[in-house]
Structure formats: C-alpha cells, structure tokens
C-alpha positions in Angstrom: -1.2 -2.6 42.2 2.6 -3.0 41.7 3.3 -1.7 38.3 6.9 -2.3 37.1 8.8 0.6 34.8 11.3 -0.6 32.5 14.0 2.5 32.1 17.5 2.2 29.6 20.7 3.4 30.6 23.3 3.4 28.2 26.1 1.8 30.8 23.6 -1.3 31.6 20.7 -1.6 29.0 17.2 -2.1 29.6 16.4 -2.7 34.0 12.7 -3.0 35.8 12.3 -1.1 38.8 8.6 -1.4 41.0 6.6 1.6 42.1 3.1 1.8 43.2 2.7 5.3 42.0 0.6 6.0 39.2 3.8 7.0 36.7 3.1 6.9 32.7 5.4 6.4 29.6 8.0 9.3 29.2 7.9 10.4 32.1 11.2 10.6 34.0 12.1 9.1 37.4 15.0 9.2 39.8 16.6 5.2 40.3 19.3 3.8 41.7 21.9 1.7 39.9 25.1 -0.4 40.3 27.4 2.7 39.5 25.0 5.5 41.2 21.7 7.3 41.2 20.7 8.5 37.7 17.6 10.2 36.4 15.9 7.8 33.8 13.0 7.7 31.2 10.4 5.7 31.6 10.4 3.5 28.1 8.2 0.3 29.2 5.3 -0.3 32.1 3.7 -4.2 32.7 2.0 -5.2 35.3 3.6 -7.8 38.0 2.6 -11.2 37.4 1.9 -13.2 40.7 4.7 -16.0 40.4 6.9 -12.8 40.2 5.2 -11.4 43.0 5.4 -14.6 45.3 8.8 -15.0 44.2 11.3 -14.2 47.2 13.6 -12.1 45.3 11.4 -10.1 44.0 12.4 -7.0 46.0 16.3 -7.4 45.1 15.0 -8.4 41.4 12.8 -5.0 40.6 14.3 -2.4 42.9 11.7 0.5 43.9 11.9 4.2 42.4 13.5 7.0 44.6 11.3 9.6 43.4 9.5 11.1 40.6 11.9 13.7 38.9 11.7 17.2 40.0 12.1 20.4 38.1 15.5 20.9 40.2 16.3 17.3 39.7 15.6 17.8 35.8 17.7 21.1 35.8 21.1 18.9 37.3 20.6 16.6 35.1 20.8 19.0 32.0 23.9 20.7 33.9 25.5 17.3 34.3 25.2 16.0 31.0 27.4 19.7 30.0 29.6 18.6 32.0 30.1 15.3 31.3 31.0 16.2 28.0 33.6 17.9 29.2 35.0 15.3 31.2 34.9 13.3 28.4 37.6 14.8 26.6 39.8 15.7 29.4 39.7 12.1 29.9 40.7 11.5 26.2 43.4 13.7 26.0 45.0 12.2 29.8 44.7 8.3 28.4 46.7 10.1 24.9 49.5 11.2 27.3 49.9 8.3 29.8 50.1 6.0 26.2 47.1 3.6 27.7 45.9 2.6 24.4 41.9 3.4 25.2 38.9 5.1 23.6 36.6 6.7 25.9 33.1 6.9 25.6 31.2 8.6 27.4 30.8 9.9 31.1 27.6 9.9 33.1 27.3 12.4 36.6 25.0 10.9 39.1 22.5 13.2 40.7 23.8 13.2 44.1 26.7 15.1 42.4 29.8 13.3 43.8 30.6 10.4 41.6 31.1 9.9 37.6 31.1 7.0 35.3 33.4 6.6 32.6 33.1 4.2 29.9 36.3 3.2 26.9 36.9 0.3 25.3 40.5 -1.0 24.2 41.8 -4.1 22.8 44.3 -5.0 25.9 43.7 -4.9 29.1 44.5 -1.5 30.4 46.1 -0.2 34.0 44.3 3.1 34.5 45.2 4.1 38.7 47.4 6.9 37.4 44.9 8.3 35.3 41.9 7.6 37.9 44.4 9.9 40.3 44.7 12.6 38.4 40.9 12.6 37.4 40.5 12.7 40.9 42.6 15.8 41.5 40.6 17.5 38.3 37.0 17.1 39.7 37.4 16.3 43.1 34.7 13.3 43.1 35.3 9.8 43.1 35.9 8.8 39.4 34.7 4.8 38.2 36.5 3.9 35.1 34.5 0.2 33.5 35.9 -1.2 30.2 33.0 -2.5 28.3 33.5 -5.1 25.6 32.1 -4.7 21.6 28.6 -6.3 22.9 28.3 -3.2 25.4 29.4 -0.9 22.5 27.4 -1.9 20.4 23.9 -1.2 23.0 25.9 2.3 23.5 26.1 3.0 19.7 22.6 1.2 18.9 21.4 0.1 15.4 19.5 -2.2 13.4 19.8 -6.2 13.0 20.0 -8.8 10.3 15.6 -9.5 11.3 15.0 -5.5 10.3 14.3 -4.4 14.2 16.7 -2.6 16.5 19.4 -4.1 18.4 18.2 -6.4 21.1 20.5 -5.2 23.4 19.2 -1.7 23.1 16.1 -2.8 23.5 15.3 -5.7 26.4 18.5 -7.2 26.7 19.9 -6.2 30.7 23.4 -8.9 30.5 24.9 -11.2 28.0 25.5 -14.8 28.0 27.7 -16.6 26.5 27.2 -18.0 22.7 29.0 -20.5 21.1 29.5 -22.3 17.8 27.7 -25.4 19.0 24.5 -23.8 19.1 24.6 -22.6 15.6 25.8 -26.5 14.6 22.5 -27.4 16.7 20.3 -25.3 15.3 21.9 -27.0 12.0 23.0 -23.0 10.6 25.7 -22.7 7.5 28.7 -21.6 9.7 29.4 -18.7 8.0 30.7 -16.4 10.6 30.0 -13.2 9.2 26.4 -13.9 8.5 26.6 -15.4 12.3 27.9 -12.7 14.0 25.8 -9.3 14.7 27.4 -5.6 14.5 29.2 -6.1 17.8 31.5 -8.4 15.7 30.3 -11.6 17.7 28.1 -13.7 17.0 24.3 -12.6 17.5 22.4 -13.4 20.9 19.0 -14.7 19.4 21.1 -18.2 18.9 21.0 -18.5 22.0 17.1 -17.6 22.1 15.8 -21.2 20.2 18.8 -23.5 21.7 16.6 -24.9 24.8 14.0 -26.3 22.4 16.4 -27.3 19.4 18.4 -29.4 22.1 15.5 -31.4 22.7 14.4 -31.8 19.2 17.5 -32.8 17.8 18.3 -36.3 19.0 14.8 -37.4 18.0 16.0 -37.0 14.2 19.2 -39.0 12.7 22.4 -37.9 12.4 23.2 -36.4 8.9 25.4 -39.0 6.8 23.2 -41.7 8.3 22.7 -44.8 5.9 19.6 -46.9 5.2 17.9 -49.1 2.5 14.9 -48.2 0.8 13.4 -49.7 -2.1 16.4 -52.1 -2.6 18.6 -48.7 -2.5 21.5 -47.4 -0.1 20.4 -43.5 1.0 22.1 -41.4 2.7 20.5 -38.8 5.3 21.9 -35.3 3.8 19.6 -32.5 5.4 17.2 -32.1 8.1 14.6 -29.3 8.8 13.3 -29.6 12.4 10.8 -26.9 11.7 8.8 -28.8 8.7 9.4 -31.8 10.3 11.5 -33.4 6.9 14.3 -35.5 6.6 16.2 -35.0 3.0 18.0 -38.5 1.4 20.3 -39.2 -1.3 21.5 -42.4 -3.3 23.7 -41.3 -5.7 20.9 -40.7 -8.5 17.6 -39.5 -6.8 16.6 -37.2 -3.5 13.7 -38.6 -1.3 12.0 -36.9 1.0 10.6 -38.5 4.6 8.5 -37.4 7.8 10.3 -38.8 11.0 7.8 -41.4 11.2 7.9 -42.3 7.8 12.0 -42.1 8.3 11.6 -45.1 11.0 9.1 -46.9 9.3 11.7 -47.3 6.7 14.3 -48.2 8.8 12.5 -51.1 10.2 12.0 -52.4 6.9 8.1 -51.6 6.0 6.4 -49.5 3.9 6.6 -45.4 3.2 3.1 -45.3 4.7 0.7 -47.9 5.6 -2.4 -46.1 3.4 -4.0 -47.5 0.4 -3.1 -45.5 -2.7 -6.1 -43.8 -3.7 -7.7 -44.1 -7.1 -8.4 -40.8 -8.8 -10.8 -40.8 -11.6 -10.9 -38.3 -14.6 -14.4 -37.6 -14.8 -14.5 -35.6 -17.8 -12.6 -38.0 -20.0 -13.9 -41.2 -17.9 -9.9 -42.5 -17.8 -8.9 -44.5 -14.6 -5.5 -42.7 -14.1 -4.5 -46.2 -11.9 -4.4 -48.0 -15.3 -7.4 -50.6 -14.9 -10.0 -48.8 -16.1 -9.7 -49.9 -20.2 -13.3 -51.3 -19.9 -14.4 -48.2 -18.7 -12.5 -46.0 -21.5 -14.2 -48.2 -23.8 -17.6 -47.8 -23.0 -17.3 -43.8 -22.6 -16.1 -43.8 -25.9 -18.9 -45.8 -27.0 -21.3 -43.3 -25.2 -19.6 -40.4 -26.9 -19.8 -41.6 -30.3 -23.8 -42.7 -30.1 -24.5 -39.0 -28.5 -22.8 -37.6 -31.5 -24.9 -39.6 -33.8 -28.2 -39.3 -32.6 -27.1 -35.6 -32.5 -26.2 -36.0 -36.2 -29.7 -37.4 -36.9 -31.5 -34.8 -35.1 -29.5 -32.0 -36.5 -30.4 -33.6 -40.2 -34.2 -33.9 -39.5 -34.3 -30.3 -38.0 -32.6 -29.3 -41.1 -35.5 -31.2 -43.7 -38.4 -30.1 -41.2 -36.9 -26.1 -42.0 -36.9 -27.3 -46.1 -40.6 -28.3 -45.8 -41.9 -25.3 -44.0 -40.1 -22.8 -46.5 -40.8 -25.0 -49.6 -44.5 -24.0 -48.5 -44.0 -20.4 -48.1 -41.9 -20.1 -51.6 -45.5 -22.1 -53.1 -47.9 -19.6 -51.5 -45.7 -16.5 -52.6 -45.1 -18.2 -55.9 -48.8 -18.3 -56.6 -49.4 -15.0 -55.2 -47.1 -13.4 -57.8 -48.7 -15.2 -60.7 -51.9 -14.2 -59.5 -50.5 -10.5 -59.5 -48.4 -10.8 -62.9 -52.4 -12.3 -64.1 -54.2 -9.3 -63.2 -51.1 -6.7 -64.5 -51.3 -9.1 -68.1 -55.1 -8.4 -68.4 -54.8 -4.5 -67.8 -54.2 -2.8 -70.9 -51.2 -1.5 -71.2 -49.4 1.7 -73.4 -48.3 -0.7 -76.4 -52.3 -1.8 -76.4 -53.8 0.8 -76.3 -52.4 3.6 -77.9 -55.1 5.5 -79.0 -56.5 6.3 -75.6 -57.5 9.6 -76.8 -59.9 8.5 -79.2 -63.1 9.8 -79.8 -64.4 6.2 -78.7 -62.2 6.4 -75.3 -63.5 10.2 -74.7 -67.2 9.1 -75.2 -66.8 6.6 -72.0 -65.0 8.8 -70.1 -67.8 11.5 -70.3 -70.6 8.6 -69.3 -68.3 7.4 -66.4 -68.4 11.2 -65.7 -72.5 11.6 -65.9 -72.8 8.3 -63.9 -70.9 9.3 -61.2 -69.5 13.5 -61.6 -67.4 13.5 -58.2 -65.7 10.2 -58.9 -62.6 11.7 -60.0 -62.6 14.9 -58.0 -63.2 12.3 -55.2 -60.4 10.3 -55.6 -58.0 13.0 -56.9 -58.9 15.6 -53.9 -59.9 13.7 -51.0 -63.3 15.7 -50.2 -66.2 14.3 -50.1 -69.4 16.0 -51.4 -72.4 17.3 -50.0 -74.5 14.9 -51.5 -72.9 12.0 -50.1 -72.8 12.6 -46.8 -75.5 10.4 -45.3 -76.2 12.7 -41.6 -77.6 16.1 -42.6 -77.2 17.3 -39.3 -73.7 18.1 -39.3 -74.4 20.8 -41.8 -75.9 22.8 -39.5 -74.1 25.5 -38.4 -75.2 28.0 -36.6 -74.0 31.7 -37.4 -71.2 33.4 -35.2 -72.4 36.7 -33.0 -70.3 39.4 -32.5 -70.8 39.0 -28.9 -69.7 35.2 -28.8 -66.0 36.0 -30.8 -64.5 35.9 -27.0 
C-alpha cells in the first residue's frame, strides 16, 4: 500500500512525497526538493486514492523518499543548522556593504553538504552576482540566493488568521495563485481592504477557495439596483445573500424580503406565492384571527357566560345544602346543653343548701354508709373489697417455700 507523507519546509510549504515503507508521524525522513536534499519531518500521512494512483503523473506529482533518517544523517543536520546560522549573518553583514537593500532570512545546508539556500526579501528587485561570488569564496559550495515575496514571509514567520486557525500557507498550502478584487466583488464582500487582506499584507487566499461555486451562483440572482413592481410599488434590489437564498428590496418607505423563485414570480407579474393563506384559530378565546369569525366570538361568549351561571347556581345550592346540615347539628347540640343545664338546675347547689352539715344531712349520710360501707372507700380509693369479688378462687394463694425463692 502506497502511503503518501506530507513534510513542511520553510522555503516551499507543505509537499507529499510516496513511500511504501511503514513510516509514522514525527518521524524524520531524507527527500529531495527543488533547491536540494533536506532532512524533513513527517507532519501528515493519507492513503493514495486510486484516481491519484491511475493518474499518469503521479510519480512526478508525489516524489518517493530517499531514505529514512539515520543517526549520522540526524547528527549533520544538527551541525548544519549551526552553521547555517552563521552564514546567515555573514550574508547580512555582505548585502550591508555592497548597499543591496535586502533582509536575509534564513539559510538552509542540504545533507549532501555542498550547496546552501538563502532566503531575503526586499522591496526592489536586487542584483546579487557580486555577493553570490564572494559567498562562494567564503564557503566554497555553490550558494542559491531566491527572493521570496510577503506571502512566502509570511509561511516563514507563521501565525494565526482572521477564522482563529493557523496560517494556511503554513499549513497545506504548497504555491499561490493569484487573487484579485473581483472575487471579493463576487462573493458580494464590503471592500475593505484591510479586513481583505491577511498578515502577508495581501489579500487572503481562502477568496479564492469559494470563487468556483460563487461564479456559478451569481448570475442566477439579479443584479443589485435592479428595478421591479410589486404591489403597485417601484423596488429596488439592494442586497443579496447567496447562502440563505434571499433577495433584500427597497421602495423608498419599506424593505421586502424575496426567495429567487418568489423574486421571478414577481417579476412576471403574479403573486408572492401561489398558497392559500392559512386560517389560524385561537382556541382558547374561540377568535378567528382572519376576521370572519364574529358568529363564532359570539356564541363562545354565550357559552362562557351560561358556564358561569350554572356555576353560580351550583355554588349557591352547595352553599344552602352546608346551612341545612349545620343548622341540624347547632339543634342537636342545642338540646344537648339544655338537657345538661336541666340536670345541673335540679342538683342542689351551695346557695340551697347551706346547711349540709346538719344533723338531718349527717343522719343520711350514716344510712347511705350502713347500706352500702365500702361505697365511698370504693369510689375514693379504687380497691375493691373482698366481699365483692364474685370468684373465690383467686384468693387462693399458696404460701412461698424457702426452697422455691430462686
């Protein structure tokens, strides 16, 4: 299985290259490029699909690996990278005395060891052969000088976009292509350059990523300041959105919004839409919100007011059922305390009888007494006397050994 490796360098962004070997992410592999051999990283792995596979340049498209990275390979790279520090600012400094008007970059050492890459930037074009000469005499190795634009500066220097993710030339992006105004115009964009243009200073590459589809989209709708009547009124098309599929109008008093198919509909002189306006009903007040219901209104209000009365007339006869029950209860209690305050009336009372202790009074207490002797020790005491008890048997106790006090 062909498995393609996706490695960055920072001199030509992200390139595929196709192995068969069984190589995972991070792992570091020795490729060849337009400016030399290089050790790279590998970032991203996917699996060849087969119209890439079938395609006839697929072997120029996804070069193969050299090799998988050595310890000695990984050991000249970390000596190169010193070095190309190094050559770096020598490089500086000899573009400072020859006046060329360039900022270098950085340098990159290939692994074979006899040719270096040195990026700058500059605002003019510059004529560098007397600086490549005496480069040459420094380092005896063929020296490649490549002015790279603010788009390449910016995948060198990296960072984050307007969409919150990083730089898509850091990222994916292997060349640039040419963007223009017209496809922010297309794509119908405020052209406000700054908020256009990404932090390479030009404007951003993801324009270019929607154009394809927007280009066919776009002459389906109208053309904004297009005029048309509707509802014996001039509009004026003022905005489009391709992406909710809405077309905003104007006629000098009130906005109106229409679907492309409503928007031709219109211009042929019919209807909005051709649906039936649809009659919603309130059901809890029973209105007709289309405005012929009165009859209806009527009648619920009718219902309303008879379910109020009949719940006016129950609620009453509840209320005379609940008088009758307790008028009832107030006669039976009534005639129970008369009863009571009947009985109290006939006992003699203190004022009555005020000689209680009166030879008379004592002579029944002592017959009460001779009738019945344990009356009041009874009722004052609680106990009940021998003679009264009606089962003999439960007199008899038997006596207590001292062998049975265990």
């Amino acid at each position: 299985m062909i498995t393609l490796l996706g490695i960055p360098f920072d001199f030509q962004g992200l390139s595929y290259y196709r192995t068969d070997k069984n190589i995972e992410i991070g792992e570091q592999v020795i490729v060849k490029t337009d400016h030399g051999t290089y050790l790279g990283t590998v970032k991203k792995m996917r699996v060849a699909t087969e119209e890439e596979l079938n395609s006839p340049d697929f072997d120029t498209t996804f070069p193969a690996i050299e090799r998988i990275a050595t310890y000695s390979d990984k050991a000249l790279d970390r000596v190169a990278k010193q070095r190309a520090i190094a050559l770096t600012k020598d490089t500086q400094k000899q573009a400072n005395s020859l006046n060329l008007g360039m900022k270098v970059l950085s340098s990159y050492f290939d692994c074979e060891d006899n040719k270096a890459l040195i990026t700058f930037t500059s605002e003019t074009r510059v004529d560098f052969r007397e600086l490549v000469k005496i480069l040459t005499g420094m380092y005896r190795i063929k020296i490649e000088l490549r002015q790279i634009g603010p788009r390449d500066q910016a995948r060198l220097v990296g960072g984050i976009g307007p969409c919150g993710l990083p730089l898509c030339c850091t990222t994916f992006l292997t060349s640039f292509d040419g963007i223009s105004i017209a496809m922010a115009k297309n794509q119908l964009l405020a052209i406000n350059i700054p908020k256009l243009s990404g932090q390479c200073g030009k404007l951003m590459c993801c324009l270019k990523y929607e154009d394809d589809a927007y280009q066919k989209i776009r002459p389906l709708y109208p053309k904004i300041g297009e005029k048309f009547t509707y509802n014996k009124s001039q509009y004026e098309v003022t905005g489009l959105n391709l992406l909710t599929d809405t077309i905003t109008t104007y006629n000098g008093e009130n906005y109106e919004s229409f679907t492309k198919e409503e928007f031709e509909r219109v211009k042929k002189g019919l209807t909005k839409t051709d649906e039936k306006p649809v009659m919603y009903k309130d059901i809890n007040s029973g209105v007709d919100l289309s405005g012929h219901g009165i009859s209806d209104t009527n009648n619920r209000i009718a219902q309303i007011k008879r379910n109020e009365e009949r719940r006016k007339e129950e609620k009453e006869r509840n209320n005379q059922q609940n008088q009758k029950g307790s008028g009832k209860q107030n006669n039976s209690q009534n005639n129970n305390t008369f009863q009571k305050n009947k009985d109290r009336n006939n006992r003699p009372n203190n004022q009555n009888n005020r000689n209680n202790n009166s030879p008379r009074n004592n002579q029944q207490r002592k017959n009460t007494f001779r009738n019945n002797p344990h009356k009041s020790s009874t009722s004052s005491s609680g106990f009940i006397p021998v003679s009264q008890i009606q089962d003999k048997s439960v007199l008899d106790v038997k006596p207590i050994k001292n062998d049975d006090k265990k």
